[in-house]
N, C-alpha and C positions, 0 to 999 in steps of 0.2 A: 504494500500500500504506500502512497503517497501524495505529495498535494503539491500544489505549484499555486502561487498567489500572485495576482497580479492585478493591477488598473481596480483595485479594491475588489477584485473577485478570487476567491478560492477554488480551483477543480482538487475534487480529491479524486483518485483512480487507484483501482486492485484489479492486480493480472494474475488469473489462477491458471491452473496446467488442467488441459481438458484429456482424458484417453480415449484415443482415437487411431484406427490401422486401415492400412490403403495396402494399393499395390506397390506404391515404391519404396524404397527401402530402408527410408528414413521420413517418418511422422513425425510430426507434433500437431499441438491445436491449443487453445488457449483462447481463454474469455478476459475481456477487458472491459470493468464496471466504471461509470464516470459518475460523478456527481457534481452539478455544479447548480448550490441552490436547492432551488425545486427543480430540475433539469434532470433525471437520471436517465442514462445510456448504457446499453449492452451490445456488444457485438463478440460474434466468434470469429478466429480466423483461422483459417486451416495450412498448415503449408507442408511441401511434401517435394521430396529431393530423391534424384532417380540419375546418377550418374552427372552432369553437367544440365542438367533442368532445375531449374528451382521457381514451384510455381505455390503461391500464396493464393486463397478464397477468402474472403470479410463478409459474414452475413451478419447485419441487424440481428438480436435478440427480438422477435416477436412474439413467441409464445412460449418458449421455451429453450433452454440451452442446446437441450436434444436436438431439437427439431432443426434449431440453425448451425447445429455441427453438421446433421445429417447431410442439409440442404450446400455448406460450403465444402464439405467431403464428397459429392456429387459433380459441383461444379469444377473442382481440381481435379476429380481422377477424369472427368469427360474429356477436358484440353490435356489431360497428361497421355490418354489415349489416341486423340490428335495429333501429339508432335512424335510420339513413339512411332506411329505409321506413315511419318513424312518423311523424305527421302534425304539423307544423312547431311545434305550441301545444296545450298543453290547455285547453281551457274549463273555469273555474271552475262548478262547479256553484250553481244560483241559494240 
């Protein structure tokens, strides 16, 4: 946890470790809680490393932690399945 103050406002923020497994070969996931005021924010983000890719998901907390781990673990492994089937180099065009 911690806070940062500034222009007479205070954000406080807690980053928690979410468990979370994909196809590649290095997960994580993590929630990050904001507060500022009446203001509170939730977001997950997923990221996920597969040899020289490293691709991150951020979803909004809406209803649930679950739901928006599930929903940015969807969104990564789809583009991680994308670049895995894309052809290793582009050629420059002449």
């Amino acid at each position: 946890t911690y806070a940062v103050t500034a222009g007479g406002q205070t954000i406080t923020s807690k980053l928690t470790p979410l468990e979370v497994t994909s196809s590649a070969p290095f997960t994580t996931a993590t929630m990050l809680e904001s507060v500022n005021g009446d203001a509170k924010n939730k977001q997950v983000s997923v990221r996920l490393i597969d040899g020289s890719l490293m691709l991150t998901a951020t979803r909004a907390v809406k209803s649930t932690p679950e739901a928006a781990t599930a929903q940015a673990l969807k969104d990564a492994e789809g583009l991680l399945a994308i670049l895995r089937a894309a052809p290793p180099a582009a050629t420059p065009a002449p």
